[in-house]
N, CA and C atoms as a LAMMPS dump frame, in Angstrom:
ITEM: TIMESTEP
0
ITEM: NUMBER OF ATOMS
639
ITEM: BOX BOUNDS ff ff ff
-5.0000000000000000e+02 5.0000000000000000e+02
-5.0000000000000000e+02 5.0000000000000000e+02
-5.0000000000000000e+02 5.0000000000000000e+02
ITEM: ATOMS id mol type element x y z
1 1 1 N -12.727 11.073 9.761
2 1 2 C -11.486 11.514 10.415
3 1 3 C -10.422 11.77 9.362
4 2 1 N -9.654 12.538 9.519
5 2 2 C -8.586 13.412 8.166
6 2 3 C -7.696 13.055 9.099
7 3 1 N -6.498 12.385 8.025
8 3 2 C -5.421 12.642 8.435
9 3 3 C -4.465 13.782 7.703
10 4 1 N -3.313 14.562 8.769
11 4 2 C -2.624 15.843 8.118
12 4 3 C -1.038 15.347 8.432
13 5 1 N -0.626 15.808 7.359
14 5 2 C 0.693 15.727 8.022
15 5 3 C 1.543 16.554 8.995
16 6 1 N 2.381 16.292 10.246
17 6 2 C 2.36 16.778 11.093
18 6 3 C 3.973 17.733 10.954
19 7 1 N 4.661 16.444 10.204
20 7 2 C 6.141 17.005 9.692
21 7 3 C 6.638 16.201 8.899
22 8 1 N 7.677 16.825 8.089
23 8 2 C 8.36 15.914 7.248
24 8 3 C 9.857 16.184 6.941
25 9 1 N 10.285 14.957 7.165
26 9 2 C 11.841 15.05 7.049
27 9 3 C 12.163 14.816 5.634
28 10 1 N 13.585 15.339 5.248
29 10 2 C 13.919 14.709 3.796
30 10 3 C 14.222 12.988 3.715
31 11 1 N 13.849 12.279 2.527
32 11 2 C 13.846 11.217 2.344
33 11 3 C 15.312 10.242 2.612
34 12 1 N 16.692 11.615 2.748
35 12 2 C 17.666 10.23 3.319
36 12 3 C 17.953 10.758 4.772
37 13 1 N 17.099 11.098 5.737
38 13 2 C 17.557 11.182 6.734
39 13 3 C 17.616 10.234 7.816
40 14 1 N 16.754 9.002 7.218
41 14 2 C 16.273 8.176 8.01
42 14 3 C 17.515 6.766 7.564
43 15 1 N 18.12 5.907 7.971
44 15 2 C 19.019 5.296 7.934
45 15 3 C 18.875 4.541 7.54
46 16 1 N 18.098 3.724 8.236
47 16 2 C 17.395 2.589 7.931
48 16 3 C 17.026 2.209 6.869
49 17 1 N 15.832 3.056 6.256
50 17 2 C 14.663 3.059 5.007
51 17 3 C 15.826 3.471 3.726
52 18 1 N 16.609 4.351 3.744
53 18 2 C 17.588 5.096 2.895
54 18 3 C 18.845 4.831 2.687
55 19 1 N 19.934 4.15 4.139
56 19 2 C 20.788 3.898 3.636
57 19 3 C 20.834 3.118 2.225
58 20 1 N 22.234 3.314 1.382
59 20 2 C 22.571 2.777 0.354
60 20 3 C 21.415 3.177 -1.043
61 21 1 N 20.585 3.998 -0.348
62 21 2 C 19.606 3.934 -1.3
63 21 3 C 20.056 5.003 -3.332
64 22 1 N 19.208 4.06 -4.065
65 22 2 C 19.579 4.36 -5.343
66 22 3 C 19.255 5.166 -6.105
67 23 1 N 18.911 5.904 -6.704
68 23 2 C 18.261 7.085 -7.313
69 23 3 C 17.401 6.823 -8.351
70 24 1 N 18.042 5.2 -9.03
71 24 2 C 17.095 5.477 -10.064
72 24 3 C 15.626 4.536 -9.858
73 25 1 N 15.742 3.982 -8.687
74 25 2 C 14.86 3.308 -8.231
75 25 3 C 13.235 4.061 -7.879
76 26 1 N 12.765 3.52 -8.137
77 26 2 C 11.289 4.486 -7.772
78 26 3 C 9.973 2.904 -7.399
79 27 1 N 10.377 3.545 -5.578
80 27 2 C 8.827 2.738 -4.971
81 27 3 C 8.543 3.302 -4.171
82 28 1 N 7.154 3.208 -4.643
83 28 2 C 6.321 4.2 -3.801
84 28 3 C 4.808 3.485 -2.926
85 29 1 N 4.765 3.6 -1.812
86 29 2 C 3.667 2.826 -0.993
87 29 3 C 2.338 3.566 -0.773
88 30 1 N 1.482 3.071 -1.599
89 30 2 C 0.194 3.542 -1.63
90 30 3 C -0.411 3.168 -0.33
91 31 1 N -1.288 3.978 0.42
92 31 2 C -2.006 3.947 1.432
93 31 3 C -3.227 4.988 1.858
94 32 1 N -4.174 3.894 2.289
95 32 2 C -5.949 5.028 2.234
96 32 3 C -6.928 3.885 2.72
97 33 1 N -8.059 4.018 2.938
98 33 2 C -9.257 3.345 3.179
99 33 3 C -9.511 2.372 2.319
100 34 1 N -10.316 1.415 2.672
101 34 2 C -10.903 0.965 1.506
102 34 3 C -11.953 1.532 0.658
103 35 1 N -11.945 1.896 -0.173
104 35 2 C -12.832 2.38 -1.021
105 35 3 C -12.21 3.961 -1.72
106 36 1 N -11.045 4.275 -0.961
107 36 2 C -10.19 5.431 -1.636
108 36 3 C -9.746 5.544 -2.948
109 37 1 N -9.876 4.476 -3.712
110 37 2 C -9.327 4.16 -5.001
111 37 3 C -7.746 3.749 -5.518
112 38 1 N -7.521 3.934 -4.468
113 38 2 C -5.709 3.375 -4.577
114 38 3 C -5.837 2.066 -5.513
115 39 1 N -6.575 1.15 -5.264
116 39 2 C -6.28 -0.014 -6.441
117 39 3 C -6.266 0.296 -7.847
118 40 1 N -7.019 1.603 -8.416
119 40 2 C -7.685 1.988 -9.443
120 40 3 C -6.077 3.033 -9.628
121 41 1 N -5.468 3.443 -8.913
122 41 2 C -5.243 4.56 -9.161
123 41 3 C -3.449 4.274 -8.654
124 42 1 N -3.435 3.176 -8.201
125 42 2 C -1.954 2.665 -8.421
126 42 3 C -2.307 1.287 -9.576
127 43 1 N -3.044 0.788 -10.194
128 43 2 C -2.883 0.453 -11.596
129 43 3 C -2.459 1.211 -12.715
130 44 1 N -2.936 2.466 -12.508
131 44 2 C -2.804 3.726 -13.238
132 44 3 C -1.505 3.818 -13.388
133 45 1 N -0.957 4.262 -12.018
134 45 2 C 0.297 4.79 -11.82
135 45 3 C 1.409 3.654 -12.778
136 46 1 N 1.334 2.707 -11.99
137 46 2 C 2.017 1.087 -12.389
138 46 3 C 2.122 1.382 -14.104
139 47 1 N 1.329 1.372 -14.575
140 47 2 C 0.976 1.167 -15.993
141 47 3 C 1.941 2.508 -16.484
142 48 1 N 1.698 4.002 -16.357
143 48 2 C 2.587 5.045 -16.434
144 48 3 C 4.03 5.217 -16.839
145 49 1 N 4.157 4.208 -15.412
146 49 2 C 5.591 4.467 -14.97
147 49 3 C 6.131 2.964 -15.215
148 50 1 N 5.445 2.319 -16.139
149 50 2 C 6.029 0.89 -16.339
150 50 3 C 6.968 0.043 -15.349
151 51 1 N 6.068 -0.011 -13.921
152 51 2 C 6.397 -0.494 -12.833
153 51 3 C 5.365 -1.967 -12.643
154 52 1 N 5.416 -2.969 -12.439
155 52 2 C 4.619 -3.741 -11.201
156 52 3 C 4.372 -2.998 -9.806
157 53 1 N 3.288 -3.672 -10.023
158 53 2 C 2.13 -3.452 -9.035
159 53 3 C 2.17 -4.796 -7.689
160 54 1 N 2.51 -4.32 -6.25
161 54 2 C 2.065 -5.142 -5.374
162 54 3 C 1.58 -4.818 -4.623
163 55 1 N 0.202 -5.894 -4.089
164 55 2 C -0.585 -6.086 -3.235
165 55 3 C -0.858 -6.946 -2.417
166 56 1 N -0.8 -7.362 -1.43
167 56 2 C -0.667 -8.03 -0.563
168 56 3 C -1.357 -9.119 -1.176
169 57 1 N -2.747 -9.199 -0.646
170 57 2 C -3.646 -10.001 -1.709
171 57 3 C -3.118 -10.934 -2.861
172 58 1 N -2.849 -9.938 -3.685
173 58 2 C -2.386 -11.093 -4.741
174 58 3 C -1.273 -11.96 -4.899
175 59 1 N -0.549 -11.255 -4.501
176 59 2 C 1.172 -11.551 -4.033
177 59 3 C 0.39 -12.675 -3.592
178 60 1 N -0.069 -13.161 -2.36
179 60 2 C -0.286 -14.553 -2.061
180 60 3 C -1.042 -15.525 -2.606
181 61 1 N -2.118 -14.998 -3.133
182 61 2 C -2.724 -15.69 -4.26
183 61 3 C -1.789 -16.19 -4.828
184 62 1 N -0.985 -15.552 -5.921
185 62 2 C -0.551 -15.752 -6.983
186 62 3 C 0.522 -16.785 -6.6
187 63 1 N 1.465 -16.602 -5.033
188 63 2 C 2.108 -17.763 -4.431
189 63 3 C 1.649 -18.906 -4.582
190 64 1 N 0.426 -19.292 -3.743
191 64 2 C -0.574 -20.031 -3.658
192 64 3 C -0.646 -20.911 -4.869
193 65 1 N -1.193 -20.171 -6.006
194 65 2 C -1.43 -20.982 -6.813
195 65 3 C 0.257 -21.61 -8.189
196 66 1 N 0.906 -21.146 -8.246
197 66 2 C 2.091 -21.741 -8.223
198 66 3 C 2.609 -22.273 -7.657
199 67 1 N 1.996 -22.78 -6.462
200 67 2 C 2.812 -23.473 -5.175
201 67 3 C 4.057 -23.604 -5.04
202 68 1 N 4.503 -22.286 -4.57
203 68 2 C 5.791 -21.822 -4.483
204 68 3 C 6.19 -22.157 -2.671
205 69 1 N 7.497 -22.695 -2.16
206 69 2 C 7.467 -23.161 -0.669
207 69 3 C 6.515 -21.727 0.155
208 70 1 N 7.062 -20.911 -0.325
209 70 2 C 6.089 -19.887 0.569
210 70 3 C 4.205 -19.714 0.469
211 71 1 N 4.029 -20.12 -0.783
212 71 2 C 2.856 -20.353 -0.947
213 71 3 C 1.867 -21.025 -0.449
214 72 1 N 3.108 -22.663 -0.241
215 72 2 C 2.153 -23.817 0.29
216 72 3 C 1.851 -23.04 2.23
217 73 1 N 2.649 -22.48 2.858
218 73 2 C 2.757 -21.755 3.777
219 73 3 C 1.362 -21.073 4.268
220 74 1 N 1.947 -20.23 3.409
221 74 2 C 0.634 -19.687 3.388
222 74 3 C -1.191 -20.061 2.866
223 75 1 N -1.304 -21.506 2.111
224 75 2 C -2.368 -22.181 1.765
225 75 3 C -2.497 -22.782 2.994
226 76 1 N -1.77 -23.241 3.912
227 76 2 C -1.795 -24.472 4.751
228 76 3 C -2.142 -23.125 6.22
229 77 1 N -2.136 -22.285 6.133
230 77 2 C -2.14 -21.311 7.416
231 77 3 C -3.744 -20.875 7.152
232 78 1 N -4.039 -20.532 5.612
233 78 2 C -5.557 -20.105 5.352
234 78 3 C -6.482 -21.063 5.358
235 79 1 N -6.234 -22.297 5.132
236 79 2 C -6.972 -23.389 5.457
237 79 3 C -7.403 -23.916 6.817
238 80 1 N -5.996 -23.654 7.329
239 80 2 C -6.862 -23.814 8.708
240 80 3 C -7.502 -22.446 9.646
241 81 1 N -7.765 -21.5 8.471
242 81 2 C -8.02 -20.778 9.314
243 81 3 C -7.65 -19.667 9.873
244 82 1 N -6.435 -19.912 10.152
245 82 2 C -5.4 -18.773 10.375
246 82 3 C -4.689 -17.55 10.039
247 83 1 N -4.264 -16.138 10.53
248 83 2 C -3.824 -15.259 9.623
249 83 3 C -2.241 -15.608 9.126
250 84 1 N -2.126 -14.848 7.652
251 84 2 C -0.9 -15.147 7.455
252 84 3 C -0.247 -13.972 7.966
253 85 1 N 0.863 -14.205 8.819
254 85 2 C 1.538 -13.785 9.391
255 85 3 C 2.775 -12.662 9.129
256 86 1 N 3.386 -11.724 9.356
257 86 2 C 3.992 -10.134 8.752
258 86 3 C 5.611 -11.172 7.531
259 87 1 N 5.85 -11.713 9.157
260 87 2 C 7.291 -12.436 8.318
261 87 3 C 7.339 -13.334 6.91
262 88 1 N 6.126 -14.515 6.766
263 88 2 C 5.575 -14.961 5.416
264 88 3 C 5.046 -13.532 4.511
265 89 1 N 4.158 -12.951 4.726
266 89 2 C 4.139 -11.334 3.489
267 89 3 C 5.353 -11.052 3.044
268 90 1 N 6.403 -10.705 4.266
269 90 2 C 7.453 -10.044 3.684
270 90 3 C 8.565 -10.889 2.847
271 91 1 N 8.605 -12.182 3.359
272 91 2 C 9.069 -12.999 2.369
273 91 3 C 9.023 -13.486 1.199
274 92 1 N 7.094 -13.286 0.636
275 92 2 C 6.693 -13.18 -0.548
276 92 3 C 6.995 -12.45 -1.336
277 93 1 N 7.17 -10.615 -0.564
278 93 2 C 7.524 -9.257 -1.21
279 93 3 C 9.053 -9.212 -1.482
280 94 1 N 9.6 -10.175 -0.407
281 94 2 C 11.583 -10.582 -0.962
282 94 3 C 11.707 -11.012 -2.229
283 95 1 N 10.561 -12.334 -2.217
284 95 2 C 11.029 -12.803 -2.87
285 95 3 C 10.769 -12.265 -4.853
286 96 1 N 9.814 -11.613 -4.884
287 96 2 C 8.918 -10.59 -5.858
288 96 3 C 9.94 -9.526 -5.884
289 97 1 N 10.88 -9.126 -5.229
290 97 2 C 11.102 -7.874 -5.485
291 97 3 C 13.008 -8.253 -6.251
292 98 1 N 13.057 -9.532 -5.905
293 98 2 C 14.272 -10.247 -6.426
294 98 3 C 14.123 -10.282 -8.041
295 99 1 N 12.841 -10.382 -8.629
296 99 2 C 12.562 -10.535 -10.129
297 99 3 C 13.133 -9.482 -10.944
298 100 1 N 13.48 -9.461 -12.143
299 100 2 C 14.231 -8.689 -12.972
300 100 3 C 12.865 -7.64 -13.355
301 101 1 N 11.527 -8.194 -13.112
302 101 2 C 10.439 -7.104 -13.315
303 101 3 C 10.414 -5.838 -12.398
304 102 1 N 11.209 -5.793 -11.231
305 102 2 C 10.734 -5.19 -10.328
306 102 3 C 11.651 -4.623 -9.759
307 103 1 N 12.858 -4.197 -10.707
308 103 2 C 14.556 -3.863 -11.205
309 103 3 C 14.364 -2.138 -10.648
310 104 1 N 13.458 -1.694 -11.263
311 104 2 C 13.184 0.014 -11.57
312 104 3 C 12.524 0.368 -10.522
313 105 1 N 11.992 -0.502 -10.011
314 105 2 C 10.648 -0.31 -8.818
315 105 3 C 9.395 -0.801 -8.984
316 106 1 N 8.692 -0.499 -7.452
317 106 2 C 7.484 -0.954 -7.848
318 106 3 C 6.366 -0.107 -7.123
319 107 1 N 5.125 -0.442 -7.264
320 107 2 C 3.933 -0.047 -6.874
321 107 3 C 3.719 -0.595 -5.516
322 108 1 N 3.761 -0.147 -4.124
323 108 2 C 3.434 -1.169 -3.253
324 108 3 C 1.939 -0.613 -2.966
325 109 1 N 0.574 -1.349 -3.163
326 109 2 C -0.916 -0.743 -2.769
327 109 3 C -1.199 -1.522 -1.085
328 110 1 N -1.23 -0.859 -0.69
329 110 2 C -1.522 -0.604 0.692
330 110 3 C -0.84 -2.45 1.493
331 111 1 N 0.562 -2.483 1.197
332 111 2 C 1.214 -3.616 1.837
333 111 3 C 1.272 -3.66 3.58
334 112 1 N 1.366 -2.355 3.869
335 112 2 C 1.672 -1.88 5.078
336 112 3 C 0.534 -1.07 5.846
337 113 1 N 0.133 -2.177 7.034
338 113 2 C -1.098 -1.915 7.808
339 113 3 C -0.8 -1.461 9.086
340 114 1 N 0.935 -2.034 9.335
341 114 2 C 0.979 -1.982 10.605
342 114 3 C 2.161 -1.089 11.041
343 115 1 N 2.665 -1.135 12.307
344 115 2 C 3.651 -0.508 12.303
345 115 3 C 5.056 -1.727 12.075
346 116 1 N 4.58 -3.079 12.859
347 116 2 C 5.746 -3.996 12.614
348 116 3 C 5.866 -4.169 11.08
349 117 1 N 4.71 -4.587 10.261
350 117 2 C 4.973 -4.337 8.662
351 117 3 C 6.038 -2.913 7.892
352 118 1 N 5.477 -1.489 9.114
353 118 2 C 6.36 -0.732 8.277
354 118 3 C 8.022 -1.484 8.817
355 119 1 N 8.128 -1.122 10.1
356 119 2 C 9.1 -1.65 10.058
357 119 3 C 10.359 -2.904 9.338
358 120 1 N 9.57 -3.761 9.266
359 120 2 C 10.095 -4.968 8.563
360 120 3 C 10.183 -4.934 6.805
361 121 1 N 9.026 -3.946 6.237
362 121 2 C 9.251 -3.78 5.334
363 121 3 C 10.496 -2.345 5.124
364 122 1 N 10.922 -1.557 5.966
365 122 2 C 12.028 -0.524 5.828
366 122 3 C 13.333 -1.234 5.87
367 123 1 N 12.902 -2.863 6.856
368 123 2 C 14.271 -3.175 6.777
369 123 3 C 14.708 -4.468 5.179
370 124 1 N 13.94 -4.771 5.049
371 124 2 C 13.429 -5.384 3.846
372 124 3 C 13.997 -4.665 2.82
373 125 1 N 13.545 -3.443 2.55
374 125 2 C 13.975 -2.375 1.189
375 125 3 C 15.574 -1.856 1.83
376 126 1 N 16.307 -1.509 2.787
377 126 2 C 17.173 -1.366 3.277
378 126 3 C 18.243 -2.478 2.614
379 127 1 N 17.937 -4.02 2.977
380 127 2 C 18.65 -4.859 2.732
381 127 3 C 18.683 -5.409 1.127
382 128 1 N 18.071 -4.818 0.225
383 128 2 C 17.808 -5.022 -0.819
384 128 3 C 18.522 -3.503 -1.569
385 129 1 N 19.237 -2.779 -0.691
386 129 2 C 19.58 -1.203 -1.616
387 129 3 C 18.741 -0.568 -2.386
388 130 1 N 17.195 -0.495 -1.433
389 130 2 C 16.367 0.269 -2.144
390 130 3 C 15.895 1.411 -1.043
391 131 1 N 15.124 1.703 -1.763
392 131 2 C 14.109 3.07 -0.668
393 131 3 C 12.525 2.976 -1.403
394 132 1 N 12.206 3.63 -0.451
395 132 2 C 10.979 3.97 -0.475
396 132 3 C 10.597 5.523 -1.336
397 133 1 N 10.64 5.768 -2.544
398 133 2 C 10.409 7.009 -2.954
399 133 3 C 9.464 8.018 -2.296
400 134 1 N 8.514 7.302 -2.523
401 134 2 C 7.351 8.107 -2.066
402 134 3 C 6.177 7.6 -1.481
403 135 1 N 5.55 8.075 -0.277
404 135 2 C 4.687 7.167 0.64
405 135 3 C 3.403 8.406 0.591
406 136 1 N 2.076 7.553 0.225
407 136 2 C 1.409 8.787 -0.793
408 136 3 C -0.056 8.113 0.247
409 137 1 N -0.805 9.303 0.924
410 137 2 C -2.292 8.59 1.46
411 137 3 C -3.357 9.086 0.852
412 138 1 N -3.935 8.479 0.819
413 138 2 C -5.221 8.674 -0.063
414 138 3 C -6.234 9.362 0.837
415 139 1 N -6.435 10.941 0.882
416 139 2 C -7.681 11.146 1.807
417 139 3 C -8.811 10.989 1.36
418 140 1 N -9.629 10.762 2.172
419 140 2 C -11.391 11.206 1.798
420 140 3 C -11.902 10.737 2.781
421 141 1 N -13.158 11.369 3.045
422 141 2 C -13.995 11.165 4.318
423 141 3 C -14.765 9.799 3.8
424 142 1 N -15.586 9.442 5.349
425 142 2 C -15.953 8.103 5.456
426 142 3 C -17.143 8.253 4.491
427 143 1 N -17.974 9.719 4.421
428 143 2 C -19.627 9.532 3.805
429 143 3 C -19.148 9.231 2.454
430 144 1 N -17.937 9.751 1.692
431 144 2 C -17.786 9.549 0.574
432 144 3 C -17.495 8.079 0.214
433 145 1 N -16.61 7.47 1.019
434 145 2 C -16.35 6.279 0.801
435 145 3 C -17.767 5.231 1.224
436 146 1 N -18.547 5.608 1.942
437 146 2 C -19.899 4.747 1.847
438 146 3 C -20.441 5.074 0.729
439 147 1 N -20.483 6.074 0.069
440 147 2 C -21.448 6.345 -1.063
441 147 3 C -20.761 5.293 -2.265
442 148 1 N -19.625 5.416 -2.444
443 148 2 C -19.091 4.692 -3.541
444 148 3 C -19.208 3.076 -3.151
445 149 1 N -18.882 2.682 -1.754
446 149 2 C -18.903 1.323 -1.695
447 149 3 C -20.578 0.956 -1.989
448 150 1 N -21.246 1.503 -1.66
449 150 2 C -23.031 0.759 -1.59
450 150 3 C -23.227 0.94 -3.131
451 151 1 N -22.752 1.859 -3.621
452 151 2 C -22.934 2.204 -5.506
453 151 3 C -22.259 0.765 -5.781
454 152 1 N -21.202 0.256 -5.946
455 152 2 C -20.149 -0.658 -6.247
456 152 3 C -21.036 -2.404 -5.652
457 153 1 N -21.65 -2.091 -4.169
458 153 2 C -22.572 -3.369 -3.988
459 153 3 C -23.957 -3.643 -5.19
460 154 1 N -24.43 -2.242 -5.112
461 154 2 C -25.297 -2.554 -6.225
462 154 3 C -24.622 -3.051 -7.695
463 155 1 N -23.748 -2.451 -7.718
464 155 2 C -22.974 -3.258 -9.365
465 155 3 C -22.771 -4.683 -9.226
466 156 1 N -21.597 -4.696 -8.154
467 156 2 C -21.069 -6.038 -7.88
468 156 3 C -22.015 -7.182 -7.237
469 157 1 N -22.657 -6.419 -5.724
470 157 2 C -23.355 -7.45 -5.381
471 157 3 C -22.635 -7.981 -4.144
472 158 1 N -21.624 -7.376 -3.808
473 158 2 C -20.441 -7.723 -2.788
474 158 3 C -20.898 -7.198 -1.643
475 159 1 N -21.16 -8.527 -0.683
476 159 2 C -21.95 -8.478 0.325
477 159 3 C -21.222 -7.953 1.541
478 160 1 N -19.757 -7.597 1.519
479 160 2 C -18.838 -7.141 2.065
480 160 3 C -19.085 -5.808 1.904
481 161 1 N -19.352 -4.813 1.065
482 161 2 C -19.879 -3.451 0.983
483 161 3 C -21.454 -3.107 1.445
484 162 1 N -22.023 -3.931 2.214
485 162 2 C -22.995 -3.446 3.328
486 162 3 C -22.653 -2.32 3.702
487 163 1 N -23.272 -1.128 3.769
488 163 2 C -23.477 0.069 5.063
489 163 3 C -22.875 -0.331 6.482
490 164 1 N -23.303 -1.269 6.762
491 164 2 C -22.917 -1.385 8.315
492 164 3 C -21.35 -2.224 8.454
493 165 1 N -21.298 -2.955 7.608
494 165 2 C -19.498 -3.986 7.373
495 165 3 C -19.093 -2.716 7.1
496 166 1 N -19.329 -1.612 6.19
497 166 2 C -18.639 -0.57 5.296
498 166 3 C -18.267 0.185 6.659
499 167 1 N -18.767 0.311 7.582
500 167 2 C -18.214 1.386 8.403
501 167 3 C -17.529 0.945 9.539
502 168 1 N -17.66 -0.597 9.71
503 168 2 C -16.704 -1.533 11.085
504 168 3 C -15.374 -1.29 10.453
505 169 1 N -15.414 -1.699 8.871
506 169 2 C -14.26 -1.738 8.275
507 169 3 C -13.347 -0.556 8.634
508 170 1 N -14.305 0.605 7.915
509 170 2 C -13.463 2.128 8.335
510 170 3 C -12.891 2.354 9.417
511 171 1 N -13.368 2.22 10.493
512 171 2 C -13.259 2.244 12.471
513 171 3 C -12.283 1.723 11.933
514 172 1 N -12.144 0.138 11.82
515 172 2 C -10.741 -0.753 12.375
516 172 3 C -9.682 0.268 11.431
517 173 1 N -9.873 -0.101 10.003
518 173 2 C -8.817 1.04 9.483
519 173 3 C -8.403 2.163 10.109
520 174 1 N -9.24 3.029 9.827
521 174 2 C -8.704 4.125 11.311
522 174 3 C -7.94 4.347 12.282
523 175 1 N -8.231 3.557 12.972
524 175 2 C -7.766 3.176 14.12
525 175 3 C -6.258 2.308 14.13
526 176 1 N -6.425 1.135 13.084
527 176 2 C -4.86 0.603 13.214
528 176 3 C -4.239 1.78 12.388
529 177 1 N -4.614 2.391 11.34
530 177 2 C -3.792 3.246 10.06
531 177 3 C -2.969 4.615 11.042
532 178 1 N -3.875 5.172 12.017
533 178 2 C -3.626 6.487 12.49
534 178 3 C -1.381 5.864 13.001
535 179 1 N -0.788 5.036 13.783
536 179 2 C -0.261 4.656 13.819
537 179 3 C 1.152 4.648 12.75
538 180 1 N 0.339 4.201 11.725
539 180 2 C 1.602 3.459 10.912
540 180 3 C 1.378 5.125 10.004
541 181 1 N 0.423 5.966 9.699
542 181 2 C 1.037 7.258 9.464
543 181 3 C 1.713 8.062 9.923
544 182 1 N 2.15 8.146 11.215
545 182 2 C 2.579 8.819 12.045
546 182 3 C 4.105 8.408 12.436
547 183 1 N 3.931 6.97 12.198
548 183 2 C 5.274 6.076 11.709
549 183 3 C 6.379 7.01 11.145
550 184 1 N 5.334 6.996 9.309
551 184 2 C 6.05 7.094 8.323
552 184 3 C 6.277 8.706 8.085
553 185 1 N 5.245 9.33 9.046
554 185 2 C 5.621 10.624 8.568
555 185 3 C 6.842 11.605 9.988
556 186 1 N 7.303 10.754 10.82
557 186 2 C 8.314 10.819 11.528
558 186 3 C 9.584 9.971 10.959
559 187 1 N 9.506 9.655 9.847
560 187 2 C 10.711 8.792 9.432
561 187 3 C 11.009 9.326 8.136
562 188 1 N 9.828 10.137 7.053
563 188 2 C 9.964 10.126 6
564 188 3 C 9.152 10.72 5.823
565 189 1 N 8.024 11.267 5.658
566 189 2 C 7.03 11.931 5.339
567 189 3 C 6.234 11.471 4.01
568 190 1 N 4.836 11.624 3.958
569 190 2 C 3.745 11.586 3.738
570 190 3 C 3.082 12.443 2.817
571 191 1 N 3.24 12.063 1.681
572 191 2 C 2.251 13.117 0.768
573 191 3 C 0.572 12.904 0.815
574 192 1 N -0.393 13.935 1.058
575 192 2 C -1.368 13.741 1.125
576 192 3 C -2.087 14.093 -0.286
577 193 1 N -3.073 13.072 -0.512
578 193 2 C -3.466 13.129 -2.436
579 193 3 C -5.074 13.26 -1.675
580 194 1 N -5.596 14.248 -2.367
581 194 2 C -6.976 14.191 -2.219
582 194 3 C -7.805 13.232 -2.944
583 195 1 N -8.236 12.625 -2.485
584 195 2 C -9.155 11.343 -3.093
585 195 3 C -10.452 11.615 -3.924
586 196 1 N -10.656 13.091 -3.818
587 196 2 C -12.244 12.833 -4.313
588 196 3 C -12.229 13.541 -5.147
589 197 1 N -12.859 13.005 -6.537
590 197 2 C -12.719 13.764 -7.808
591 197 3 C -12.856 12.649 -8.627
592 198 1 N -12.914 12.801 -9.891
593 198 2 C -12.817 11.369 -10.857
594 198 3 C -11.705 11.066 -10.768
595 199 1 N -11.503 9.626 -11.669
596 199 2 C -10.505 9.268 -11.673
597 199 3 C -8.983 9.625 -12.374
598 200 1 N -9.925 10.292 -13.431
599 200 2 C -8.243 11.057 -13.994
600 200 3 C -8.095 12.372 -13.073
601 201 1 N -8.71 12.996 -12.4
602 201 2 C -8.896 14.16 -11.572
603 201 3 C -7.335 13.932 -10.316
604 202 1 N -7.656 12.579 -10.053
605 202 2 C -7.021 12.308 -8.863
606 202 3 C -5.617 11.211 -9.344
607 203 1 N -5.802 10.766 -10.57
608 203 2 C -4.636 10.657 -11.285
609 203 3 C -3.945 11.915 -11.595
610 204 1 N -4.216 12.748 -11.943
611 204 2 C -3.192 13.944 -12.284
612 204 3 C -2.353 14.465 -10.632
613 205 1 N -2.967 14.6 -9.651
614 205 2 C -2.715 14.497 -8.425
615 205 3 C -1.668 13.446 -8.043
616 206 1 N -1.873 12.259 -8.291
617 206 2 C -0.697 11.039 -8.134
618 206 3 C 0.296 11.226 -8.736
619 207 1 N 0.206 11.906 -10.202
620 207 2 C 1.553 12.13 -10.698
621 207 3 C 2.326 13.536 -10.674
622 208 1 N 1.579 14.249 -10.012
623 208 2 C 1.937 16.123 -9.746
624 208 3 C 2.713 15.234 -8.516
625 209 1 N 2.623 14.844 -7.561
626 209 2 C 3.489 14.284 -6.39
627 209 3 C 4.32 13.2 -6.523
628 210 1 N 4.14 12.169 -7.418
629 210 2 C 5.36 11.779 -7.558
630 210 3 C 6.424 11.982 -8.305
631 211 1 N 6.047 13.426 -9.287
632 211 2 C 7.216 14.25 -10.039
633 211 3 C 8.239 15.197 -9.673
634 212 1 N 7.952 14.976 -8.182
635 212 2 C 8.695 16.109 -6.777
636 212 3 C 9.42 14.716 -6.429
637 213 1 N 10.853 15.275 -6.351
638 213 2 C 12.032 14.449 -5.539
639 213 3 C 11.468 14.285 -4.292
């Protein structure tokens, strides 16, 4: 399933996401499948543009193991089991985005799954006098992204890149993602990066679009 963009507004029309927003700031929210390469390819970027890189994932890890109050939060919610919840993420990403590293901007790789996440994260960057530069999706079809994940099981061994997990995964993605694009591309619009190509192929692509205001 392809997503297209349907329309796009200019980046301060939206109030919310833009008021107060700064110019010299640059963050941009990576978003795509799993197996699209966005991790590979917002390291890239990050590294470039001498930005940090956040990911949901680690952001809490990295809480976690500093046992920071939000951390223990979130250890004590995964232990028993439980998901960690939009308001703890975004408090991690407050509190990360308060650091003098993360002054210029940052890399966000696929933070935002949902629509309450976009939301909370627009009001998040709002209350912080930032914006969202650029909100960038990673296309590629599902056969491509099975081919690379079962290549990557044979390397890794990651029993999570099964054929059959590989494509429940895609569905649910799909299905919650169609949403929170449609979000962002009624609020702000959506650059679409073609995913398939090598990796500097589709790096030159990441930075041909984020060199457009």
């Amino acid at each position: 399933m392809a997503f297209r963009p349907v329309h796009r507004l200019p980046f301060s029309d939206h109030p919310l996401i833009f008021s107060h927003a700064r110019s010299s700031l640059v963050d941009i929210l990576l978003l795509g499948p799993p197996g699209a390469g966005k991790g590979t390819q917002g390291a890239l970027l990050a590294e470039s543009l001498g930005l940090p890189k956040f990911a949901t994932g680690d952001l809490l890890r990295d809480a976690v193991k500093r046992g920071t109050p939000l951390g223990l939060q979130a250890r004590a919610l995964m232990e028993a089991g439980h998901l960690v919840g939009d308001d703890l993420i975004l408090g991690v990403i407050r509190a990360e985005l308060a650091k003098p590293e993360a002054a210029q901007g940052v890399i966000f790789d696929g933070v935002v799954r949902t629509i309450p996440q976009a939301e909370g994260m627009a009001a998040l960057l709002a209350d912080a006098k930032r914006k969202m530069t650029h909100v960038l999706f990673f296309e590629i079809a599902d056969e491509v992204i099975l081919g690379r994940l079962v290549k990557r099981r044979e390397i890794e061994g990651r029993a999570d890149d099964d054929p059959a997990a590989v494509a429940t995964r895609l569905e649910a993605y799909r299905r919650q993602t169609a949403p929170v694009l449609a979000w962002y591309e009624a609020h702000c619009g959506v650059t679409i990066i073609d995913a398939v190509g090598s990796v500097d192929e589709v790096a030159a692509r990441v930075r041909a679009a984020v060199s457009t205001a």
